[in-house]
C-alpha positions, 0 to 999 in steps of 0.5 A: 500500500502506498503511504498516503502523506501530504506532498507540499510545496517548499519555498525552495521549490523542493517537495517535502511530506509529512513526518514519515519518518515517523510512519517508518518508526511505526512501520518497523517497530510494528512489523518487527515487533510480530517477531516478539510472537516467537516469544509465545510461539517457544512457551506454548512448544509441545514434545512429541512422542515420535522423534521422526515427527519432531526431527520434521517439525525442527528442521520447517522452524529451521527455514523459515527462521532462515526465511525471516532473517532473510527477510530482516536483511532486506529491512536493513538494507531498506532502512539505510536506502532511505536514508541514502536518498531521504534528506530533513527539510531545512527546518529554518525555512519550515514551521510548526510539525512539518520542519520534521519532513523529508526531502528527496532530490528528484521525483526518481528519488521520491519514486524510488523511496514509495516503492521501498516503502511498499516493500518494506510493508510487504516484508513484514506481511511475509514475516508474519506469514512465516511465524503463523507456520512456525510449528509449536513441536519443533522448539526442544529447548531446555529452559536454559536455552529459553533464558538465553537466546529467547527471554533476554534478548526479547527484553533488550529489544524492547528496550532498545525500541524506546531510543528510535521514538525520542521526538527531538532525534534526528531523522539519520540517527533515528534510521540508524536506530531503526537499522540497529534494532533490525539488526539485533532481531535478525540476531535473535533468529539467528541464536535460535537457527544456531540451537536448533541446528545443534539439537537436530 
């Protein structure tokens, strides 16, 4: 879907929207946070009598935990194209919540930023997709095992998603935020691939 912010005239002639850098923010934060789902997904893991069965049920959650750190790789890469191609609004020239939009330098530009915001929202819909298929017998964790690559890095994620909401943060840092806490997601996936790989 496309974002539906307005696009206004500057006095420089530039095109500027609306505070979608905020409209990242939700994005991101709302799409990442589907992930927080493996949370529940690993609380309600069920043994199963037939090691055949279980085997199978492993090495499903094995790909699409490949799936959906494949996919956060493309967020990443997302985050930092916008902020390759977006730039602030020259907030001296503009009042009120609009010194907070963004800028592009061509039409291309602004183009390109509308389809990789397609794609990022689509990336999310696929994330969610693969974690419904998460299957609940294919998680043999130790409680151990849980403390360590499920409960403690989900609790630093949710503290690292304060730091990208700080109002007075600027729109670069803010997408340098974004693609860090992307970036520590995809490390929770990959913790629980690496205790899967080895169990199985």
């Amino acid at each position: 879907m496309k974002s539906n912010f307005v696009v206004a005239k500057l006095p420089h002639d530039s095109q500027a929207r609306d505070p979608i850098d905020w409209a990242i923010v939700a994005v991101i934060l709302g799409g990442a946070s589907l992930l927080l789902a493996l949370e529940q997904k690993i609380e309600a893991r069920q043994r199963h009598e037939s090691a055949e069965t279980e085997k199978k049920a492993i090495g499903g959650n094995k790909l699409r935990l490949k799936g959906i750190r494949s996919i956060l790789q493309e967020l990443e890469y997302s985050v930092s194209f916008i902020n390759d191609i977006a730039k602030p609004v020259d907030s001296d020239k503009i009042d009120g919540i609009n010194a907070k939009s963004i800028t592009f330098a061509s039409d291309i530009d602004e183009e390109e930023f509308n389809k990789c915001f397609d794609h990022i929202t689509y990336s999310i819909s696929r994330i969610n997709r693969l974690l419904n298929e998460l299957d609940d017998i294919g998680w043999p964790l130790s409680d151990d095992d849980v403390e360590n690559f499920v409960t403690t890095p989900i609790r630093e994620i949710k503290e690292s998603t304060v730091q990208p909401l700080d109002i007075n943060m600027d729109f670069r840092e803010r997408m340098n935020q974004l693609g860090g806490l992307i970036g520590k997601y995809k490390s929770l996936v990959e913790g629980l691939e690496g205790v899967l790989s080895a169990i199985d």
